[in-house]
N, C-alpha and C positions, 0 to 999 in steps of 0.2 A: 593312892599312887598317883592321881590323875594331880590331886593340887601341891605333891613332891614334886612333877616332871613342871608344872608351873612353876615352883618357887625356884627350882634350878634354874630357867628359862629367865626367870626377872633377877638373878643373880647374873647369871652371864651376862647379861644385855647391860646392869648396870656395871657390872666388871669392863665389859666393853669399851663403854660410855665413861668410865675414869681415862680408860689408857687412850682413848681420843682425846679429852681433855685436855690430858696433861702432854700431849703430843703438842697440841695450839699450843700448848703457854711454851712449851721448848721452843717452836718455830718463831713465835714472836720475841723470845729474849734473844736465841740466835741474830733475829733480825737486829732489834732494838743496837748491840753490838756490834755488827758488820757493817750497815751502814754507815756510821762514823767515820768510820774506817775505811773506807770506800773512797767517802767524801773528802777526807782528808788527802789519800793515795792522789785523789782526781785534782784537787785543790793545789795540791805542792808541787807535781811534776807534768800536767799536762790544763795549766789555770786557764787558757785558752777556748778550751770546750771542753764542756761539762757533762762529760758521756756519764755520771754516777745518777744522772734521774732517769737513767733508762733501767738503771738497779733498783733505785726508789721505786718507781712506778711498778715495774713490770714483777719485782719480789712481792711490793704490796698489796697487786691484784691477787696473786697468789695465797700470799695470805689473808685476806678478804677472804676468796671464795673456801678459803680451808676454816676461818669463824662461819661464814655460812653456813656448811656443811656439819659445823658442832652447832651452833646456837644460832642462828639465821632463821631456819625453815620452822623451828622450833618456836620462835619468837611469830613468825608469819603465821601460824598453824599449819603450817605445809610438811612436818615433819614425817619419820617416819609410822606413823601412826597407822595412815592408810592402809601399811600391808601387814599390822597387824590387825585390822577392821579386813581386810580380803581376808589373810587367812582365815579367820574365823568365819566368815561364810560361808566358802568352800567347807570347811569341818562341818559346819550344819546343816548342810543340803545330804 
């Protein structure tokens, strides 16, 4: 029973771990799209100043910290690892 309630447990988390995945790659083709667009809107009717890199930037760091959060910390070892090392300790004391 004990390594069923395991193999559920690495099935969810890997279930999880797709639909975040595939959440970043939507956020970034969103992006990759909009931007253009943006830059273009800014370009034709207000050439003057270039308010569209406050879109750039400020969408990008966004999506940066949303790659972090999938593949970042994971790359760094900083992932979520740790609380499944605490829980397991707490479970053995």
């Amino acid at each position: 029973m004990d390594i069923e309630f395991t193999n559920q447990q690495r099935y969810y988390k890997a279930q999880k771990r797709v639909k975040d995945i595939k959440g970043f790659y939507i956020h970034l083709t969103i992006y990759c799209f909009i931007i253009p667009i943006i830059i273009f809107i800014n370009l034709e009717f207000v050439p003057h100043f270039h308010w569209f890199w406050f879109s750039v930037f400020g969408w990008g760091m966004g999506l940066f910290f949303h790659w972090l959060g999938i593949f970042g910390f994971r790359l760094l070892g900083l992932g979520k690892n740790w609380e499944d090392k605490k829980i397991k300790e707490f479970m053995n004391e």
